[in-house]
C-alpha positions in Angstrom: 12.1 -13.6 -18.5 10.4 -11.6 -15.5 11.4 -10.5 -12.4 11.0 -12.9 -9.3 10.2 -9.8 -7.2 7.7 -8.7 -9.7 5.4 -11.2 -8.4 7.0 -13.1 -5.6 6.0 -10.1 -2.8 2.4 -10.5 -3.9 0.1 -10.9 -1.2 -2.6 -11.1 -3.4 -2.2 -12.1 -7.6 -3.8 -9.1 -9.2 -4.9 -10.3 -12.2 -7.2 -8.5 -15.1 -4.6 -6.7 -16.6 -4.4 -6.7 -20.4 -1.4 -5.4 -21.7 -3.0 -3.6 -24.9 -4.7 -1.0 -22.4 -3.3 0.6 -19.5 -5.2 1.0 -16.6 -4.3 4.2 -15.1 -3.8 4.1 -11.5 -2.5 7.5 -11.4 -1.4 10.2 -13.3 0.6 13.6 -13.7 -1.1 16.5 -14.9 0.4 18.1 -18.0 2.6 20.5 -17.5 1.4 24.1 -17.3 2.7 26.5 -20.2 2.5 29.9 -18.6 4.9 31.2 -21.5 7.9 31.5 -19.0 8.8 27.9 -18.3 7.2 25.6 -15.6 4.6 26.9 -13.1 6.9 28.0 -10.7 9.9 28.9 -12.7 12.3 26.3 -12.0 13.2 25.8 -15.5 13.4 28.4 -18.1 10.9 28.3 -21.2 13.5 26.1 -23.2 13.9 23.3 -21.0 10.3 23.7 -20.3 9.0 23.2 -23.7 12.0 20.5 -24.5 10.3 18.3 -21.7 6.6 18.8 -22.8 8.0 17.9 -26.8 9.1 14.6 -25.5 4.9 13.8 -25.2 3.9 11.3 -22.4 6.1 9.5 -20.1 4.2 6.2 -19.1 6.0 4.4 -16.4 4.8 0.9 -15.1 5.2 0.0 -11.7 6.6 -3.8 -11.3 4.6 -4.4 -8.6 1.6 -2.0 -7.8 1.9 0.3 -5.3 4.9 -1.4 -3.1 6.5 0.7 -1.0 9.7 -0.1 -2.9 12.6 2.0 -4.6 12.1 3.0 -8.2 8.3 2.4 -7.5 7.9 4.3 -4.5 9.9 7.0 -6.1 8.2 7.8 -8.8 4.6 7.8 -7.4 5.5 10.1 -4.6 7.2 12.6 -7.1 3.8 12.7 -8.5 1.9 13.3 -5.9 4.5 16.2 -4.8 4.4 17.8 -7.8 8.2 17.5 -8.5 6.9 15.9 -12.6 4.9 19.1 -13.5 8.2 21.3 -11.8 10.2 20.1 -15.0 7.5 20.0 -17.7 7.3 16.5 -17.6 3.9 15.0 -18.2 3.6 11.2 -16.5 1.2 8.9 -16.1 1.7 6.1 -14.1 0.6 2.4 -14.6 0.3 0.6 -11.2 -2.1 -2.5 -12.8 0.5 -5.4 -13.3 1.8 -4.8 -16.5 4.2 -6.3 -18.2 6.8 -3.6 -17.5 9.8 -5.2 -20.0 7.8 -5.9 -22.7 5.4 -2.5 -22.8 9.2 -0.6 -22.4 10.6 -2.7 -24.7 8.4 -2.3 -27.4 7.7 1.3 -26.8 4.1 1.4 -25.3 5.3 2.7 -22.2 9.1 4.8 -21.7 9.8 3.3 -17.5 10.2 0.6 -15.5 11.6 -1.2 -12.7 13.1 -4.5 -12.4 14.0 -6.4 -9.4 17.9 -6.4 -9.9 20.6 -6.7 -12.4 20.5 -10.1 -12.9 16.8 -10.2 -13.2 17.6 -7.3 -16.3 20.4 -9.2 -17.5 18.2 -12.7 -18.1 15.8 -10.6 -19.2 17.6 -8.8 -22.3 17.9 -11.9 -24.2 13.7 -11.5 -24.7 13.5 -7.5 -24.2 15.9 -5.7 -26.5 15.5 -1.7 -26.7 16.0 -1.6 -22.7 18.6 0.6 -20.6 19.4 0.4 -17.1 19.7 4.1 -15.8 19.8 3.3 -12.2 20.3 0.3 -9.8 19.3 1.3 -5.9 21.5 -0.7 -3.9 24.4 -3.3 -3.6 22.3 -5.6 -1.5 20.4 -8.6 -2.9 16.8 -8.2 -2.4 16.1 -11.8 -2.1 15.8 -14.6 0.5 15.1 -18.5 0.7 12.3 -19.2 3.7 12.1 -22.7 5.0 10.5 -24.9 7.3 12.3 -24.9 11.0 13.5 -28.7 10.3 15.7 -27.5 7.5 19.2 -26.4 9.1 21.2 -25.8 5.8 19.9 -25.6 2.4 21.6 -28.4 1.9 18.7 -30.7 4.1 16.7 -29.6 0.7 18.3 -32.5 -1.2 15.4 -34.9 -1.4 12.8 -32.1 -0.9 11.2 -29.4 -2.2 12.3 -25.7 -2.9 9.7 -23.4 -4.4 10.1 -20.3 -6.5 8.4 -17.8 -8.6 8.4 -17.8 -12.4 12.6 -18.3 -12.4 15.3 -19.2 -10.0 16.9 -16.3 -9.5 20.5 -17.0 -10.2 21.3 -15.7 -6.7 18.9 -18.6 -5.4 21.9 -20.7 -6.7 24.9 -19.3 -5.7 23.3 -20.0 -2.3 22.6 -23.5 -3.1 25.4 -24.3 -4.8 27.8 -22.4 -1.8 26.0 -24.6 0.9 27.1 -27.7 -1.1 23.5 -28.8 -2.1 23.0 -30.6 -5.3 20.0 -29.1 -7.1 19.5 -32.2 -8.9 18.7 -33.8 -5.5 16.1 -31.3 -4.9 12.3 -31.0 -6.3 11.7 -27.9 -8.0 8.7 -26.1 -8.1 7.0 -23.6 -9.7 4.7 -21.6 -7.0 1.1 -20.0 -7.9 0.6 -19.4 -3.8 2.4 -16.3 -2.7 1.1 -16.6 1.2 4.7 -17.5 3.3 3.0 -19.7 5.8 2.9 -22.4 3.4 6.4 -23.3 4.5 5.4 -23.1 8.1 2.4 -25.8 6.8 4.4 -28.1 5.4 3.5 -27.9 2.1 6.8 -26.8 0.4 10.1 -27.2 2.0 11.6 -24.0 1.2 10.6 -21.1 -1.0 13.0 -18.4 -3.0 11.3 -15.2 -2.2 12.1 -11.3 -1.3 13.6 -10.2 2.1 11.8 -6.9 2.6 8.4 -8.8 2.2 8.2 -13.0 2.9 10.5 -13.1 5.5 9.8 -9.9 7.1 5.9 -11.1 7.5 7.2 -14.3 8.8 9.8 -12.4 11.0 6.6 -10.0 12.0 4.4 -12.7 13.2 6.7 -14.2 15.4 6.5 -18.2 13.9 10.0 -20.1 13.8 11.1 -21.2 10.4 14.4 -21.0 8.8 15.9 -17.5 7.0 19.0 -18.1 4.7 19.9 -14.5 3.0 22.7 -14.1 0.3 24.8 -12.7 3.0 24.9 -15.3 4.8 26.9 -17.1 2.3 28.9 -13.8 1.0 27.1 -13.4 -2.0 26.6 -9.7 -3.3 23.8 -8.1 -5.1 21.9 -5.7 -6.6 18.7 -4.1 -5.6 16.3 -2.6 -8.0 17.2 -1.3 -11.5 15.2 1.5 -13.7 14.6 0.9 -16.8 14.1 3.3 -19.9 12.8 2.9 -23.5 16.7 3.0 -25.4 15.8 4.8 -28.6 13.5 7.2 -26.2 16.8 8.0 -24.4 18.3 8.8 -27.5 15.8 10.9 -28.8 14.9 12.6 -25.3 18.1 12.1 -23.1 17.1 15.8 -21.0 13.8 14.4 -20.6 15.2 10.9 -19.2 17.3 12.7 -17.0 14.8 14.8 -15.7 12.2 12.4 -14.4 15.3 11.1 -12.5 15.9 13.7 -11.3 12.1 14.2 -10.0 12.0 10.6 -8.7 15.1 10.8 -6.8 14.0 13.6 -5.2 11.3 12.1 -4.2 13.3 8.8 -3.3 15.3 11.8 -0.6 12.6 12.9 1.0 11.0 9.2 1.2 14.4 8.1 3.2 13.7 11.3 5.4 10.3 11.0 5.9 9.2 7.6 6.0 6.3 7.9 7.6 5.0 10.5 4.9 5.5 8.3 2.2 4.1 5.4 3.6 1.2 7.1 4.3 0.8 9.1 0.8 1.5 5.1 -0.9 -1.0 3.1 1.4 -3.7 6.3 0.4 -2.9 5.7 -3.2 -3.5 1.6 -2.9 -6.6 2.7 -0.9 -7.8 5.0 -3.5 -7.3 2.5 -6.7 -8.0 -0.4 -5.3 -5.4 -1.8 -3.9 -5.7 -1.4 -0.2 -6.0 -4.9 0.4 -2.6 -6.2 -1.2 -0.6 -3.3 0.3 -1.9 -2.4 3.6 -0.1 -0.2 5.8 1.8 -2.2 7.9 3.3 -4.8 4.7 4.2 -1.1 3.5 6.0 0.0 6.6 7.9 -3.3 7.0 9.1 -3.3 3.2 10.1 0.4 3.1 12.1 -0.5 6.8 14.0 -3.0 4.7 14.2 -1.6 1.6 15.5 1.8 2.3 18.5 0.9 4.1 19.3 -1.0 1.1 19.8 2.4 -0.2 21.5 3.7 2.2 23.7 1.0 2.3 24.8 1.1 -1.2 28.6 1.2 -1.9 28.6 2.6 -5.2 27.3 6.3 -4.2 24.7 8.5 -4.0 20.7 6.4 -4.4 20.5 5.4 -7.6 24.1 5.3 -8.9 25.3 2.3 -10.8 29.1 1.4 -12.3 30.2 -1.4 -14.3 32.2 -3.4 -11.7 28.8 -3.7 -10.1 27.2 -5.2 -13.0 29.6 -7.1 -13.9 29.6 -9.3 -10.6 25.9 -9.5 -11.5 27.0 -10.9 -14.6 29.0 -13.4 -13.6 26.2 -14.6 -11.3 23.9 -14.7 -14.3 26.4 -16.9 -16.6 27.4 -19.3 -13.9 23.9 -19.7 -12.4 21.0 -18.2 -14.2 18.9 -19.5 -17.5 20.1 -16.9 -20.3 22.2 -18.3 -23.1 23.6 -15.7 -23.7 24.7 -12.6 -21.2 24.7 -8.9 -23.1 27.6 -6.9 -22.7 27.3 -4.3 -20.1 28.2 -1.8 -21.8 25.3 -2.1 -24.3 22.7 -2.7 -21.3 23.4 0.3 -18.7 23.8 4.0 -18.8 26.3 5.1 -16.0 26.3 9.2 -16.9 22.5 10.1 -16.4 22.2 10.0 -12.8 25.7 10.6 -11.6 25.3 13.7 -13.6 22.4 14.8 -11.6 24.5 14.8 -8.3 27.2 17.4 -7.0 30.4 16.9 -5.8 28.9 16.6 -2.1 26.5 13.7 -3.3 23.6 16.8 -3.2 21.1 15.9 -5.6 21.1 19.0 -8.0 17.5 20.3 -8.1 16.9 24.4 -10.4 16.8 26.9 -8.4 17.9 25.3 -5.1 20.0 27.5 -3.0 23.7 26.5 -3.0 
């Protein structure tokens, strides 16, 4: 089952894709063997060659180019050279791709899913998957709604849309406003554009905070906003993914391009402006402008990275079990999965709390202490 957020900020559908050949949006040069370890020494020769042994690391963005955490991340590390600093040779996948099942089946090593619950519904169909990171403790998603509808609760006898599943968050709100989803007319949206609520033309609509409501909060049209929060429902925000017998095989290597990316992900939540520029000139370049112009960027990053910094598990990027098992429970009471994994055979909680010092300092060679 896919992520809701994998397609429910879309602007635009991009379509095109086929799965059997990647369409390279951008890519990592490989690493430079100088015979003393990476080009500017950060690693020794060892570590250097380990990384390059472990071939190409493919990661698929979720969702193009969205200026989004475990997407934004990765592409920045990129373009900043932090890959090539550890021997790591990526390329990067930005068409569409069906991240779970390329990961799952081996074609590609990363990717990014919307939450834990959307990774958790997901496992049933996408075996060979580890979480390595989840990015925040806030739920990423929102229902819109026409200004006539007061409590999701006025959707009994109308219509709620959505995007390829109900997110089983989308129910704990329902169901904690006392609506009957029986009562209410579910469908299965192909139009990603959020006026269609202001229109008329679907009550409601399940979609992603940082992007449907903030463009209807942006334009400045009254409709009605109900977020998780409101109803003291918890979340998770964004979850990388890695290939589980690649892990095995290459767990330095794994750890590693964490590293990178979450380096990147600091200096993104220092320098926003930089990174939204560096994203929106990648979109530009491959083209993508259209579906991620600057100023959708600049309003999703806003969002998104105070989710990160809001996180109460630690440092960006940390994950424990508690968390996941509240996203768990969410899953078996509300979502579509027959059956829920166990966590323990689903996440990896060592890899990136190992990357972190005592302080919460990302550890990065040959950084002064």
């Amino acid at each position: 089952m896919n992520n809701l957020k994998n397609r429910g900020r879309q602007a635009v559908v991009l379509t095109g894709v086929l799965l059997g050949a990647f369409a390279l949006a951008a890519c990592g040069g490989t690493p430079a063997d100088d015979g003393a370890g990476s080009a500017d020494g950060l690693i020794d020769k060892a570590a250097c060659e380990r990384n390059a042994d472990a071939g190409t690391l493919t990661y698929i963005s979720g969702y193009g180019y969205s200026a989004s955490a475990g997407q934004l991340d990765v592409f920045i590390a990129d373009e900043l050279g932090y890959f090539d600093d550890l021997c790591l040779d990526v390329e990067i996948n930005a068409a569409g791709g069906n991240g779970q099942q390329l990961v799952s089946s081996g074609k590609a090593q990363f990717t990014e899913l919307g939450s834990a619950e959307d990774v958790l519904m997901a496992a049933a169909n996408s075996r060979n998957i580890t979480a390595v990171a989840t990015y925040g403790t806030t739920s990423p998603f929102c229902i819109f709604a026409n200004e006539r509808i007061k409590s999701l609760k006025d959707l009994e006898g109308g219509t709620l849309g959505y995007f390829i599943n109900l997110t089983p968050v989308a129910g704990a709100m329902l169901d904690a406003a006392g609506a009957d989803e029986s009562e209410i007319d579910m469908i299965k949206m192909t139009n990603y554009d959020p006026t269609v609520v202001l229109r008329g033309q679907v009550d409601a609509v399940v979609g992603y905070a940082s992007n449907q409501c903030a463009t209807l909060d942006a334009m400045g049209d009254a409709y009605s906003k109900f977020l998780p929060a409101d109803f003291d429902i918890d979340g998770t925000y964004n979850v990388m993914e890695v290939n589980s017998e690649f892990l095995k095989a290459h767990p330095e290597a794994v750890s590693d391009f964490m590293r990178a990316s979450l380096k990147a992900l600091a200096h993104c939540l220092e320098d926003e402006a930089d990174c939204i520029d560096r994203i929106t000139e990648l979109a530009e370049k491959n083209g993508q402008g259209k579906a991620f112009p600057r100023e959708q960027q600049e309003r999703t990053w806003a969002v998104e990275s105070q989710w990160v910094r809001d996180s109460t598990v630690g440092a960006p990027g940390m994950q424990n079990a508690e968390q996941w098992q509240h996203a768990a429970g969410l899953v078996k009471e509300f979502g579509t999965a027959k059956t829920v994994p166990a966590i323990e055979d689903v996440i990896n909680t060592e890899i990136v709390a190992s990357l972190y010092d005592s302080s919460g300092e990302l550890i990065w060679p040959g950084a002064s202490k």
